[in-house]
Residue frames as a rotation matrix with the C-alpha (Angstrom) as fourth column:
UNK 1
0.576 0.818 0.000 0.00
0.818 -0.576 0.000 0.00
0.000 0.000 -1.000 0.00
UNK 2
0.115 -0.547 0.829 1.18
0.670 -0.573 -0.471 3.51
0.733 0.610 0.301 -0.82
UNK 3
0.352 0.401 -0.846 2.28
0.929 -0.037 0.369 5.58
0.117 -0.915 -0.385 2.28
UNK 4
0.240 -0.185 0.953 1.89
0.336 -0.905 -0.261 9.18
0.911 0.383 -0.156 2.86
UNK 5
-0.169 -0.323 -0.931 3.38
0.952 -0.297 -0.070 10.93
-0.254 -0.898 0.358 5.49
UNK 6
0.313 0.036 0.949 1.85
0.094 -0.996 0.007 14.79
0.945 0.087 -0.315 5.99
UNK 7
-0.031 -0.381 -0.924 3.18
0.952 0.270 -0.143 17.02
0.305 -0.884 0.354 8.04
UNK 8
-0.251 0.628 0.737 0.82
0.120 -0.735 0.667 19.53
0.961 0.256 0.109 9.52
UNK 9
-0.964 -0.100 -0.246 0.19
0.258 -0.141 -0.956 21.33
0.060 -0.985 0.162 12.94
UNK 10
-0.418 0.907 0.041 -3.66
-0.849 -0.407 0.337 22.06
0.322 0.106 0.941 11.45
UNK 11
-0.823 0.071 0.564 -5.27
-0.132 0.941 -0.310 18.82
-0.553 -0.330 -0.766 13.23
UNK 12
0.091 0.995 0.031 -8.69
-0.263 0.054 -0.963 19.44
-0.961 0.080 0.267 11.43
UNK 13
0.340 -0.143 -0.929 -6.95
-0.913 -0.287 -0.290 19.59
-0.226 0.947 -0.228 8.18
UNK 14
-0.678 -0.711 0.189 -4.66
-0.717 0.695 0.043 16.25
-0.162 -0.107 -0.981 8.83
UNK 15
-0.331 0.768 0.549 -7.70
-0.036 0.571 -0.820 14.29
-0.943 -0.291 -0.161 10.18
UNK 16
0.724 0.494 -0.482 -9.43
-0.590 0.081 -0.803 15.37
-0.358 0.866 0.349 6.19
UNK 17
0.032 -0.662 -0.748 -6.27
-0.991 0.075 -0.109 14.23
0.128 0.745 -0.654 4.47
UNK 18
-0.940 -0.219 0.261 -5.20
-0.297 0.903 -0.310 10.82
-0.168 -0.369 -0.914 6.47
UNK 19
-0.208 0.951 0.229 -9.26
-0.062 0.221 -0.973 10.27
-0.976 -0.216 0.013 5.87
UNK 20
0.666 0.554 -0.499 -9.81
-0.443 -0.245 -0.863 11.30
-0.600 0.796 0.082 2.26
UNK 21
0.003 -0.376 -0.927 -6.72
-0.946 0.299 -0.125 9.82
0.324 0.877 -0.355 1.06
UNK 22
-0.718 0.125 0.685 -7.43
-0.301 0.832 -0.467 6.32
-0.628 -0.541 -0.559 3.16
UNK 23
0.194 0.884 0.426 -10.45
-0.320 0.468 -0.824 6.36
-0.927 0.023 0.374 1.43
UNK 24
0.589 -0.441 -0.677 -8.42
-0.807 -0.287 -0.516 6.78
0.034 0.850 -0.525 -2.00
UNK 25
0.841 -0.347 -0.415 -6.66
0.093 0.848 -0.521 3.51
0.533 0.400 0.746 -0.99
UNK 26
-0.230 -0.913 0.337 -3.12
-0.135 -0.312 -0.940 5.27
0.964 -0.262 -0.051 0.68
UNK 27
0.201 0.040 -0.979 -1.87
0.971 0.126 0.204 4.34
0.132 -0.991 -0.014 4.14
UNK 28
0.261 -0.196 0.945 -1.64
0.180 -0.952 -0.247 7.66
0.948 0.235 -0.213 5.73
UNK 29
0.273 -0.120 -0.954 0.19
0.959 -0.043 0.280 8.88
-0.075 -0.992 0.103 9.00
UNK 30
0.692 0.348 0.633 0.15
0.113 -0.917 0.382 12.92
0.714 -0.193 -0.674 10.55
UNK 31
-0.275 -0.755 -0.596 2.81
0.945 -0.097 -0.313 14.30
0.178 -0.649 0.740 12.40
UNK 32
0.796 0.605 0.026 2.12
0.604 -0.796 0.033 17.74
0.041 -0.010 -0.999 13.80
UNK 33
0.640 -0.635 -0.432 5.73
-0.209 -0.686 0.697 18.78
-0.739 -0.356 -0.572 14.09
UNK 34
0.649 -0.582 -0.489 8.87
-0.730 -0.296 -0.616 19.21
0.214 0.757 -0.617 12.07
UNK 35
-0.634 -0.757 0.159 10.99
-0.769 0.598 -0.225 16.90
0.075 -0.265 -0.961 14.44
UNK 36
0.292 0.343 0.893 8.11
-0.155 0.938 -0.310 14.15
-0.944 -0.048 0.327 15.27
UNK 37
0.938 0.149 -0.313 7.73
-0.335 0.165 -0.928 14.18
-0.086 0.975 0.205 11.05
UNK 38
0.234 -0.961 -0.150 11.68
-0.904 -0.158 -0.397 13.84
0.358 0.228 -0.906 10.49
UNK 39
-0.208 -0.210 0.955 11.81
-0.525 0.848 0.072 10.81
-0.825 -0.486 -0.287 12.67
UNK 40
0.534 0.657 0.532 9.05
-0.093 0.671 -0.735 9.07
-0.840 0.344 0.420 11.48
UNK 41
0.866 -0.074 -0.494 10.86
-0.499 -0.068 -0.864 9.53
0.030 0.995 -0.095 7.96
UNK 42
-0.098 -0.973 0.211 14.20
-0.994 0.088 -0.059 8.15
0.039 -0.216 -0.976 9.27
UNK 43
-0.660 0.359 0.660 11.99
0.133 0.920 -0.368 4.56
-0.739 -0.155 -0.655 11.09
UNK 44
0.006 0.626 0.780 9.79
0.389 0.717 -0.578 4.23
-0.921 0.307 -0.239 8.23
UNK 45
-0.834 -0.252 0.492 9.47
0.500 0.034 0.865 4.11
-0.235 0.967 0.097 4.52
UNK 46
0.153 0.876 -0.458 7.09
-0.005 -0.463 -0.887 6.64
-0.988 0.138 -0.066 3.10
UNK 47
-0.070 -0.160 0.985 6.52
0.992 0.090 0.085 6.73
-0.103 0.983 0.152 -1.24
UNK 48
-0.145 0.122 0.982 5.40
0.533 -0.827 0.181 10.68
0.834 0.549 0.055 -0.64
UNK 49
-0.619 -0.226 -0.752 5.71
0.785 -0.183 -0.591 13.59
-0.004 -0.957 0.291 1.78
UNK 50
-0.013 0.623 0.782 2.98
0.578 -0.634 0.514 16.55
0.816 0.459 -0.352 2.25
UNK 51
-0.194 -0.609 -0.769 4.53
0.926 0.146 -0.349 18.99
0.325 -0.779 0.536 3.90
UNK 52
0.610 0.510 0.606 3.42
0.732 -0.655 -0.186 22.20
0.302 0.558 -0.773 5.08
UNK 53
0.332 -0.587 0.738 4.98
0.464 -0.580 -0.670 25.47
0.821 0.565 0.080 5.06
UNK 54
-0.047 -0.014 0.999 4.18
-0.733 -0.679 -0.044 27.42
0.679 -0.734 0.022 8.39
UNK 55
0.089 -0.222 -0.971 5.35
0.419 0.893 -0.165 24.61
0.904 -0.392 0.172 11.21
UNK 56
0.845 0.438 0.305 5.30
-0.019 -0.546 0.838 25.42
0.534 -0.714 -0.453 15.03
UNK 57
0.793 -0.609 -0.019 9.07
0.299 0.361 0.883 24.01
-0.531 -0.706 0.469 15.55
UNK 58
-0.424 -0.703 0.571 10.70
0.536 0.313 0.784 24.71
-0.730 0.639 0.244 11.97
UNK 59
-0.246 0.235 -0.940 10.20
-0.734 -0.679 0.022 26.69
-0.633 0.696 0.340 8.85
UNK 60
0.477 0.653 0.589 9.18
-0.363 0.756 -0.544 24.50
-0.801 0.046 0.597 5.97
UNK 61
0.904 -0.350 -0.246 11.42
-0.391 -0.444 -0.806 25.63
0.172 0.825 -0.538 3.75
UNK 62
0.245 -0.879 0.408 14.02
-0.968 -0.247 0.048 24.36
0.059 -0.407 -0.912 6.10
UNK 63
0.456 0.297 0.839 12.48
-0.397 0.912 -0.107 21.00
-0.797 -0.284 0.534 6.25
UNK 64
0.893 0.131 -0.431 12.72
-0.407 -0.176 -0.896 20.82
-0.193 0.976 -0.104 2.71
UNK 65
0.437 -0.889 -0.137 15.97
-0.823 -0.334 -0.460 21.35
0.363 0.314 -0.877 2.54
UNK 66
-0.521 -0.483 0.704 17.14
-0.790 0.585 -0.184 19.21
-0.323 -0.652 -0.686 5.15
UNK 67
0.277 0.434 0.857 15.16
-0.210 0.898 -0.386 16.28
-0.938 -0.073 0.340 4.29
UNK 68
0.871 -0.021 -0.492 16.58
-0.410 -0.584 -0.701 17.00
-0.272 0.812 -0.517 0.34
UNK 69
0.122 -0.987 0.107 20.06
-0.992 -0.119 0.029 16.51
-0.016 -0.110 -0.994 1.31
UNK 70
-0.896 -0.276 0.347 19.60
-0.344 0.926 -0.154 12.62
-0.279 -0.257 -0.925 2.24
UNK 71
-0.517 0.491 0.701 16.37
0.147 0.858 -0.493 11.73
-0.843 -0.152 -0.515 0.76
UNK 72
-0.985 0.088 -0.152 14.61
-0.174 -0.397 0.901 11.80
0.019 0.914 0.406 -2.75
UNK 73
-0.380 0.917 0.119 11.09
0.903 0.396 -0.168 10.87
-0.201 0.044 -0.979 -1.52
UNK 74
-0.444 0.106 0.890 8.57
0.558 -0.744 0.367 13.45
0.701 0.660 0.271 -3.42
UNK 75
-0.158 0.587 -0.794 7.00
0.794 -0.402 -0.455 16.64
-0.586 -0.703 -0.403 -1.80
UNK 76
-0.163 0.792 0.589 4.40
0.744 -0.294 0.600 18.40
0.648 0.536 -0.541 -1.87
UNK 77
-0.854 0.181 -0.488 4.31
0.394 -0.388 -0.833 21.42
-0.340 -0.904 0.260 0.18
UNK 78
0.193 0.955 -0.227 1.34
0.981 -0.187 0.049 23.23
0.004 -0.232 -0.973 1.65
UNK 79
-0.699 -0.248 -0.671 1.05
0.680 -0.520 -0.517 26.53
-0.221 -0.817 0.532 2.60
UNK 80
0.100 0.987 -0.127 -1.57
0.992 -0.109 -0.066 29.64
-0.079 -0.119 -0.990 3.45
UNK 81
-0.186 -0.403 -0.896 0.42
0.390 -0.868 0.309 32.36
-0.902 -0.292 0.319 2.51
UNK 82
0.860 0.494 0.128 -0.01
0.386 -0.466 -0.796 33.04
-0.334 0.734 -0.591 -1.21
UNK 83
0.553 -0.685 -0.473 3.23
-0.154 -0.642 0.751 34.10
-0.819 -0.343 -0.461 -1.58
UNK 84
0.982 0.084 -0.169 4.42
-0.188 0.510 -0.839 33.43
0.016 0.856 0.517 -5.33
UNK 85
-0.012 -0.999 0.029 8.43
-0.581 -0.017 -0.813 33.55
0.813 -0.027 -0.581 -4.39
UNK 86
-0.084 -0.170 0.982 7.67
-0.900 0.436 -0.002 31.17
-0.428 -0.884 -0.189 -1.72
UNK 87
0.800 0.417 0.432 6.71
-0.031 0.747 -0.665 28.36
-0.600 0.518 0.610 -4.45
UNK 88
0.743 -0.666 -0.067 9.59
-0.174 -0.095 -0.980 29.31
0.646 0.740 -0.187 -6.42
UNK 89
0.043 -0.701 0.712 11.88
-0.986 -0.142 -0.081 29.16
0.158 -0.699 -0.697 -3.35
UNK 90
0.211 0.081 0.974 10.47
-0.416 0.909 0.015 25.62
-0.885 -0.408 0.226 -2.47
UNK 91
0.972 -0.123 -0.202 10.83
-0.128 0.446 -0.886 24.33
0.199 0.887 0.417 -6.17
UNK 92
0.691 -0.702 -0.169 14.29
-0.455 -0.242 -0.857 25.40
0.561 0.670 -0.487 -5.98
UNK 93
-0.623 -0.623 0.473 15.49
-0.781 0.518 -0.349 23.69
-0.028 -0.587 -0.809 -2.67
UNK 94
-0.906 -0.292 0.307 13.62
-0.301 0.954 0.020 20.42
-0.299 -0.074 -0.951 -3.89
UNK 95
-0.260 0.910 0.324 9.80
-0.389 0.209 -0.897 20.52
-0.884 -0.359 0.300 -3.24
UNK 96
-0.695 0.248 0.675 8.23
0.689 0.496 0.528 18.19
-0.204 0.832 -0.516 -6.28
UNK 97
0.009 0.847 0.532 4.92
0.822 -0.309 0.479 20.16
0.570 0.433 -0.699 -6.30
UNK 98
-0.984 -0.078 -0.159 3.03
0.149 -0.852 -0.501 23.32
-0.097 -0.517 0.850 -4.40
UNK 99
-0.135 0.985 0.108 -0.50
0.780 0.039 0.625 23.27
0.611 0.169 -0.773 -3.53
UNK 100
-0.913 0.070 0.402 -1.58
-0.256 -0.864 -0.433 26.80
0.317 -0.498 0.807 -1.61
UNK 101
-0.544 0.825 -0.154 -4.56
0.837 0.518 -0.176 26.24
-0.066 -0.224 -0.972 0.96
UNK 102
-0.129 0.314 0.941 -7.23
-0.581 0.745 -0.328 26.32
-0.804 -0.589 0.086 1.31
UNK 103
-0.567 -0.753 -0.333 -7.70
-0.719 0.255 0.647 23.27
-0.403 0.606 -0.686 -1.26
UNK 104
0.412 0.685 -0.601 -10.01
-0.831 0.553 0.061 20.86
0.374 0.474 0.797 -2.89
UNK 105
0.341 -0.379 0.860 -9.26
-0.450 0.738 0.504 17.20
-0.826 -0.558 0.081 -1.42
UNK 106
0.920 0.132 0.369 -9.87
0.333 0.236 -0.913 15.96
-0.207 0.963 0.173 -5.14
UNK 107
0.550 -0.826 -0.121 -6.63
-0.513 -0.220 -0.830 18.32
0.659 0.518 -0.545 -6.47
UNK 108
0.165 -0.787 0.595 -4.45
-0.923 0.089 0.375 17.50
-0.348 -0.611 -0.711 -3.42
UNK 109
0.453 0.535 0.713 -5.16
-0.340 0.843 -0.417 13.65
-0.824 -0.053 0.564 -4.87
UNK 110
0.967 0.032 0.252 -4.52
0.248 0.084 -0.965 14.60
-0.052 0.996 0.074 -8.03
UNK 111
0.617 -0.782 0.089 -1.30
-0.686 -0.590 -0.425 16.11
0.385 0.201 -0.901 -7.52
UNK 112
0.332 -0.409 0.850 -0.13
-0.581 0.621 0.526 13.21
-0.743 -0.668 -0.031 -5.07
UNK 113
0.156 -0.098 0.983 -0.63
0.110 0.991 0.081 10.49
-0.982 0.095 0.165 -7.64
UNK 114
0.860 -0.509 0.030 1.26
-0.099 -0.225 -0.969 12.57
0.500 0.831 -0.244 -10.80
UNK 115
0.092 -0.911 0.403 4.23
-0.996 -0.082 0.042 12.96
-0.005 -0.405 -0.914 -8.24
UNK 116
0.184 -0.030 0.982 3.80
-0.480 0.870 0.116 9.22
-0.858 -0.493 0.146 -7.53
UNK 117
0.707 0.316 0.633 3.76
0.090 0.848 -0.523 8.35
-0.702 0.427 0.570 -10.91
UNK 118
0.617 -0.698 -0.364 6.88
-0.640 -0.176 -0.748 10.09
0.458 0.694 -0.555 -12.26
UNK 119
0.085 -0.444 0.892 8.77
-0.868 0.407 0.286 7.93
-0.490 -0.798 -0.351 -9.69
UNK 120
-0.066 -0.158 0.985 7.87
0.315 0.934 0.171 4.78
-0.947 0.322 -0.012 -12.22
UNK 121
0.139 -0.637 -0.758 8.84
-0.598 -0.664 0.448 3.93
-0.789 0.391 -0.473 -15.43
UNK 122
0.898 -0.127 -0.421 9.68
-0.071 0.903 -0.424 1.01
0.434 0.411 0.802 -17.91
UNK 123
0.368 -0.861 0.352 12.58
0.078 0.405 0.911 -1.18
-0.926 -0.308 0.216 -16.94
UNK 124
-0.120 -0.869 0.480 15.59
0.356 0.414 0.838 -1.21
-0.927 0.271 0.260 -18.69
UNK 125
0.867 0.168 0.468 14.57
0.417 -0.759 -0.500 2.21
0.272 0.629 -0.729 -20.91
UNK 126
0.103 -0.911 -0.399 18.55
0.609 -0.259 0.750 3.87
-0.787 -0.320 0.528 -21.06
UNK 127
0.797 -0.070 0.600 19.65
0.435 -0.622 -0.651 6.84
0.419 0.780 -0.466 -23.16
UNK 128
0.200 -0.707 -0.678 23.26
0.477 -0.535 0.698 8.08
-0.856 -0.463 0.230 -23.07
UNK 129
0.784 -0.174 0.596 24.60
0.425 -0.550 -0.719 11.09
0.453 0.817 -0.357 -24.39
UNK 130
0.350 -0.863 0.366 28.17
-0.287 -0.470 -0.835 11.29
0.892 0.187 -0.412 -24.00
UNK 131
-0.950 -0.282 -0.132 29.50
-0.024 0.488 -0.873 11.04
0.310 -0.826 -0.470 -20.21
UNK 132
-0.512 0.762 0.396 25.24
-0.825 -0.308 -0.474 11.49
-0.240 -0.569 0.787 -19.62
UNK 133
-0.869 0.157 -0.470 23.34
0.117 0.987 0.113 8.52
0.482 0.043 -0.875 -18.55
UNK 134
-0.517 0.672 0.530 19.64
-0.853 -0.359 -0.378 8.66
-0.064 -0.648 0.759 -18.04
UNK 135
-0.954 0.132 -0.269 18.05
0.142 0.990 -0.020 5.38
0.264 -0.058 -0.963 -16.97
UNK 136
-0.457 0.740 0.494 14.38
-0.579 -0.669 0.466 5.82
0.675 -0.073 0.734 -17.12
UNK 137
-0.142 0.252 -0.957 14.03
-0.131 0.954 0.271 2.78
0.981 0.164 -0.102 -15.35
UNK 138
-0.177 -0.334 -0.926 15.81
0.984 -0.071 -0.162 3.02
-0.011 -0.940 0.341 -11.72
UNK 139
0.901 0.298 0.316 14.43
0.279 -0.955 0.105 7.16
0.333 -0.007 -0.943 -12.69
UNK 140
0.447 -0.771 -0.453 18.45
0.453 -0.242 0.858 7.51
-0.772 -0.589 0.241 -12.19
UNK 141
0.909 -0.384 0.162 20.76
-0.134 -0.638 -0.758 10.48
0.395 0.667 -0.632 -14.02
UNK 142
0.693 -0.718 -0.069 24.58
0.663 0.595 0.455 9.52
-0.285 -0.361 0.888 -14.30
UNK 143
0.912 -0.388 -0.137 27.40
-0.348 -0.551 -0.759 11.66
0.219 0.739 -0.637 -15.26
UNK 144
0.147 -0.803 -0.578 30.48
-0.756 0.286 -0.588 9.62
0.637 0.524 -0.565 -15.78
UNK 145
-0.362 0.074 -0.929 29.07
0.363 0.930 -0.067 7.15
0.859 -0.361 -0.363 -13.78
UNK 146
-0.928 0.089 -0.361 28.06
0.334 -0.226 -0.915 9.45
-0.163 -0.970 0.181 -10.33
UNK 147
-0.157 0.958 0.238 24.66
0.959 0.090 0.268 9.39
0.236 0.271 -0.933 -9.95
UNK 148
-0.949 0.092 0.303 22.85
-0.057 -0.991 0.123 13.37
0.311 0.100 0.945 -9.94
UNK 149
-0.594 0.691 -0.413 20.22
0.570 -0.002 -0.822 14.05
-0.568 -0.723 -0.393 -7.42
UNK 150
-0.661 0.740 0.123 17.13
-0.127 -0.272 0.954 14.87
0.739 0.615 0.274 -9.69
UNK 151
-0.440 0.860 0.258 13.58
-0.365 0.091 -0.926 15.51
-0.820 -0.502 0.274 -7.76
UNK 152
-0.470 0.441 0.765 10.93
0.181 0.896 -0.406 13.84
-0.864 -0.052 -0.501 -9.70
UNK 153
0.785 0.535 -0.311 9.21
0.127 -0.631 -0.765 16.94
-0.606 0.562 -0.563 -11.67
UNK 154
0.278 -0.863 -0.421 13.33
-0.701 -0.482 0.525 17.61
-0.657 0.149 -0.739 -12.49
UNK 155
-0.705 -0.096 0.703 14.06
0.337 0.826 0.452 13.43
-0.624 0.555 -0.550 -14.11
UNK 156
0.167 0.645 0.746 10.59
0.658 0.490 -0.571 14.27
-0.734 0.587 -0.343 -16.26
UNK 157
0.830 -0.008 -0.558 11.44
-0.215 -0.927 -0.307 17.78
-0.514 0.374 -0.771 -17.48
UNK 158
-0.344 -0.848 -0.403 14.91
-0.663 -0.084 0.744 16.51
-0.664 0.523 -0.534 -18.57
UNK 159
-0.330 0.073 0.941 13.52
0.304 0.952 0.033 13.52
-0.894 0.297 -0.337 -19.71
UNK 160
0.388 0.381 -0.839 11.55
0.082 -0.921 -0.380 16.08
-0.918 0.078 -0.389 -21.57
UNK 161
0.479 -0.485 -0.732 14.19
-0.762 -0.643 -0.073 17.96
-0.435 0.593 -0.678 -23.12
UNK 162
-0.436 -0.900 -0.009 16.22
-0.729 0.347 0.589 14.40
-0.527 0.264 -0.808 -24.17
UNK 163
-0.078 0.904 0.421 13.42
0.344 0.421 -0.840 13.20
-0.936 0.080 -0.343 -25.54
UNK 164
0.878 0.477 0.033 13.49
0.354 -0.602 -0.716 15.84
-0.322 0.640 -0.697 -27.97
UNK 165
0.063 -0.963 -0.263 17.59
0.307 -0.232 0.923 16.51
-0.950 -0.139 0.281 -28.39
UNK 166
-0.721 -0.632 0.283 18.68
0.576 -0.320 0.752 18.99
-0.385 0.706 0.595 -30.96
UNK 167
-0.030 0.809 0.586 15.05
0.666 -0.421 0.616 20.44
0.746 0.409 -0.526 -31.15
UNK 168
-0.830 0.266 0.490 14.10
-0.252 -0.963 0.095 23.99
0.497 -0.045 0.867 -29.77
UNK 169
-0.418 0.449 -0.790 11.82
0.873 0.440 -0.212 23.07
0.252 -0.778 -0.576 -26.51
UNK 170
-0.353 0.277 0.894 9.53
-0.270 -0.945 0.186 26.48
0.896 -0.176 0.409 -25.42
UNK 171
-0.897 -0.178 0.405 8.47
-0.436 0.196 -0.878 26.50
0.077 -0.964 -0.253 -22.29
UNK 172
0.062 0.994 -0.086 4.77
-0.967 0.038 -0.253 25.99
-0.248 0.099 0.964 -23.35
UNK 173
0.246 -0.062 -0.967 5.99
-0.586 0.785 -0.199 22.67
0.772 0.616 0.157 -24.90
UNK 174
-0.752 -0.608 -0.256 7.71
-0.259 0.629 -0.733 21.69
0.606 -0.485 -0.630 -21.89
UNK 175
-0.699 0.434 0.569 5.08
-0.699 -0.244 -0.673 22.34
-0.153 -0.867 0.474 -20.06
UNK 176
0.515 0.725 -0.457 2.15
-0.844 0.521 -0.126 20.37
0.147 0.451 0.881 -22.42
UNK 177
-0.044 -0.531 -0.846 4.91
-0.322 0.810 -0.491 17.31
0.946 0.251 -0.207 -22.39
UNK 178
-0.722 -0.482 -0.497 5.04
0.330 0.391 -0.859 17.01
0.608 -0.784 -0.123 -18.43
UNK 179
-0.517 0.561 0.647 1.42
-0.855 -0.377 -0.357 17.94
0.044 -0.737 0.674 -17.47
UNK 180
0.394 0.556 -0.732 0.42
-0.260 0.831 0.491 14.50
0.881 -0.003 0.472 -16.86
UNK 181
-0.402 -0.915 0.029 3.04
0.399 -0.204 -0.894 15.07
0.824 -0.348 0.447 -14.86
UNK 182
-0.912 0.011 -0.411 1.67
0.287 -0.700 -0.654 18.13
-0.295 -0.714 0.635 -12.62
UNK 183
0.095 0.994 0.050 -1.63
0.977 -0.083 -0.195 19.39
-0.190 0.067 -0.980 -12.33
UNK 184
0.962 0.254 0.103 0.10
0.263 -0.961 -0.087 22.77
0.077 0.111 -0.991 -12.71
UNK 185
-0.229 -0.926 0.301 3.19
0.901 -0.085 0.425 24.58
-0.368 0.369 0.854 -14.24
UNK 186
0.942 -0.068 -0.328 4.27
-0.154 -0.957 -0.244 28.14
-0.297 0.280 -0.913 -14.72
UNK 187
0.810 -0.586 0.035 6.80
-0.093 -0.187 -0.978 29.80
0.579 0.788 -0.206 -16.87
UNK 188
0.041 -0.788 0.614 9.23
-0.854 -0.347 -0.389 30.87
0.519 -0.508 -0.687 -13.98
UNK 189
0.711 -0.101 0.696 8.99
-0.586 0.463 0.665 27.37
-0.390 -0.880 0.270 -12.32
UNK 190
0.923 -0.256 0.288 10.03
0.378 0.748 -0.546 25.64
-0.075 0.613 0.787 -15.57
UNK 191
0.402 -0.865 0.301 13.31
-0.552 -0.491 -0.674 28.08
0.731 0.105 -0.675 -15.22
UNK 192
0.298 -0.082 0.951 13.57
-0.887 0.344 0.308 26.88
-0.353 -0.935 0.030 -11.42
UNK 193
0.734 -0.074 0.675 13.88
0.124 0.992 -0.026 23.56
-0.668 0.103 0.737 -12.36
UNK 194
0.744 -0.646 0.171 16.28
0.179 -0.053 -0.982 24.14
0.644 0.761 0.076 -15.90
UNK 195
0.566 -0.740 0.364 18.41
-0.322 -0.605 -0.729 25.52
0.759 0.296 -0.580 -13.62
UNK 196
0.424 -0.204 0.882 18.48
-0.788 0.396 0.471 22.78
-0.445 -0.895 0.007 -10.42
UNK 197
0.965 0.141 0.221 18.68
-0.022 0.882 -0.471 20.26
-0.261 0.449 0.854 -13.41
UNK 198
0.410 -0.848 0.336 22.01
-0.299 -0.473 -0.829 22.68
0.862 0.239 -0.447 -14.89
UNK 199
0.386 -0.548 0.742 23.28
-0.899 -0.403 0.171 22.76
0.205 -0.733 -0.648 -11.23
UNK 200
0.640 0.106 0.761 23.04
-0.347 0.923 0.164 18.93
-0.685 -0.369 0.628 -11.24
UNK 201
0.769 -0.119 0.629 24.18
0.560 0.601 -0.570 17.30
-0.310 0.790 0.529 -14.77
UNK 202
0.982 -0.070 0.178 26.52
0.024 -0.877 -0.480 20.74
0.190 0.476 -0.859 -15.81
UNK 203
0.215 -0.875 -0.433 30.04
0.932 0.317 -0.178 20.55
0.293 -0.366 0.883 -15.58
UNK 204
-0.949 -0.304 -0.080 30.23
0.311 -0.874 -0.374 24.41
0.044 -0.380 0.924 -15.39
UNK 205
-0.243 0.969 0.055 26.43
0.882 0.244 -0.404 25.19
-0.405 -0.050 -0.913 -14.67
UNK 206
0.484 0.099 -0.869 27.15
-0.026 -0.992 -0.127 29.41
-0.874 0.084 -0.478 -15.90
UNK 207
-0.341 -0.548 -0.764 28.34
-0.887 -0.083 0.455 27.60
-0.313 0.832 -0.458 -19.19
UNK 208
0.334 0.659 0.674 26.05
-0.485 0.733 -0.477 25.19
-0.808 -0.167 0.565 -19.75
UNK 209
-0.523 -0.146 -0.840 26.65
-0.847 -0.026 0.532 22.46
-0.099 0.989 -0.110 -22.71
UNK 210
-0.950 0.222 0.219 24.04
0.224 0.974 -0.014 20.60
-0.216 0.035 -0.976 -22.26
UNK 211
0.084 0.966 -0.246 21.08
0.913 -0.173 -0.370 22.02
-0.400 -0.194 -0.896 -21.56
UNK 212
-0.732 -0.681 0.010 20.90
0.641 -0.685 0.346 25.63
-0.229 0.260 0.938 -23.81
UNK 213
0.012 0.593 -0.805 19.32
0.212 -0.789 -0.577 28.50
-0.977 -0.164 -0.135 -23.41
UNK 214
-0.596 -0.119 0.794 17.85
0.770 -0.364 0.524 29.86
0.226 0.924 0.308 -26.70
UNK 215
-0.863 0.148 -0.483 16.94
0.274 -0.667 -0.693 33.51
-0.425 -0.731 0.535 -26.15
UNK 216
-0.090 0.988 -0.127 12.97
-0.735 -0.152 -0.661 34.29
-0.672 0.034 0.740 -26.38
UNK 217
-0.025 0.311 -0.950 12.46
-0.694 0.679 0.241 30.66
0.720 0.665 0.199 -27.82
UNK 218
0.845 0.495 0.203 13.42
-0.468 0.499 0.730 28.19
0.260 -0.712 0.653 -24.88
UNK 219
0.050 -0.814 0.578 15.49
-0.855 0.264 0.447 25.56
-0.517 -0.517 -0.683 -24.69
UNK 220
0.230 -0.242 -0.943 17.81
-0.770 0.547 -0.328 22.95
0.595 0.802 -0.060 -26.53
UNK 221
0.632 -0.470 0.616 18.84
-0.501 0.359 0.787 19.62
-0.591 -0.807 -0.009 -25.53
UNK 222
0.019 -0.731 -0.683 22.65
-0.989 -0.113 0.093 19.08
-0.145 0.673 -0.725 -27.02
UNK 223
0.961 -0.027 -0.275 22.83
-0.065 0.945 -0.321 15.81
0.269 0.326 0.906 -28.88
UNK 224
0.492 -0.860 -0.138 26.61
0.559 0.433 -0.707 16.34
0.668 0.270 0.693 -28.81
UNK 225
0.749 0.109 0.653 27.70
-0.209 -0.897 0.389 17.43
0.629 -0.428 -0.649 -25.77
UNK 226
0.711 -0.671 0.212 30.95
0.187 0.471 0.862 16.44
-0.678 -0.573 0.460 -24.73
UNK 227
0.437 -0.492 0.753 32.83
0.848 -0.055 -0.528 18.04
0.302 0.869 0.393 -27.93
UNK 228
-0.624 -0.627 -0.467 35.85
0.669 -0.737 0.095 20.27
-0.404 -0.253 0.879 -26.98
């Protein structure tokens, strides 16, 4: 069974989720704090994490982060601010998605089980280009053999762009290619991401040769990208 772990200091709100997605089939378990939640992730396997923003021990943003560093399970933060540079902030230190409350149970659903489903893949699906190795299978990005921390939305978006190699990619395209993907995509996130993906796979990320910026068109991915 598929297990979510939210972490949320709203009890009325938790109680809907750990309910509405139970009924949806998912084991669910509620932490109200930043440290209880953090354990629990340490003593038990979760497939997804729904995390919100405004915590009574911890920023969320911080969570993020920290939980980032040593773990690739997707998230989804929450939050009730509205803030549009707070979604862009979380994109950029990891967060898979970004749902702003208050919320429909129905989207929060929807958004769970697109994150869940970039995570799989066909077996033994492999595309290299040059020292780049992208195994859609194990959802794993290599560069000369060391694996590159990719978040989930980040593995489809490249997939994406390598999918298409040597073709002119707008963002509107990326976006139509990877909304099965996400229930929802903006211009400035698809940057956010181009540029965690650069920070990852790039040997000099302020000189890309992989991933190329074409100005007011979009983006290339280089077929030949390992040429002096």
């Amino acid at each position: 069974m598929t297990a979510i772990l939210i972490i949320d200091d709203d009890e009325r709100l938790a109680a809907m989720v750990v309910d509405y997605l139970g009924a949806a089939g998912f084991r669910v378990v509620a932490s109200a704090t930043a440290f209880d939640g953090q354990q629990r992730l340490k003593r038990e396997p979760f497939d997804a994490l729904v995390l919100d923003l405004m915590l009574p021990d911890a920023d969320g943003l911080e969570v993020c982060r920290r939980i980032r560093a040593t773990s690739d399970v997707p998230i989804l933060m929450l939050t009730a601010r509205g803030d549009a540079m707070d979604r862009v902030v979380g994109l950029e230190i990891g967060a898979d998605d970004y749902l702003p409350k208050p919320f429909e149970p129905r989207e929060l659903l929807a958004r769970l089980r697109a994150i869940l489903r970039r995570k799989q893949a066909p077996p033994h699906d492999l595309t290299r280009f040059g020292r780049l190795e992208i195994d859609r299978g194990a959802r794993r990005v290599t560069v000369d053999g060391a694996e590159r921390a990719l978040t989930s939305y980040q593995f489809a978006l490249l997939d994406a762009l390598a999918g298409h190699a040597g073709r002119v990619m707008s963002r509107d395209a990326l976006m139509d290619l990877t909304k099965g993907e996400t229930p929802e995509a903006f211009d400035r996130s698809v940057d956010v991401h181009i540029s965690r993906i650069r920070a990852a796979i790039e040997d000099d990320p302020k000189k890309p040769r992989r991933i190329i910026t074409v100005r007011g068109a979009g983006y290339v991915f280089a077929k030949d990208q390992d040429r002096a």
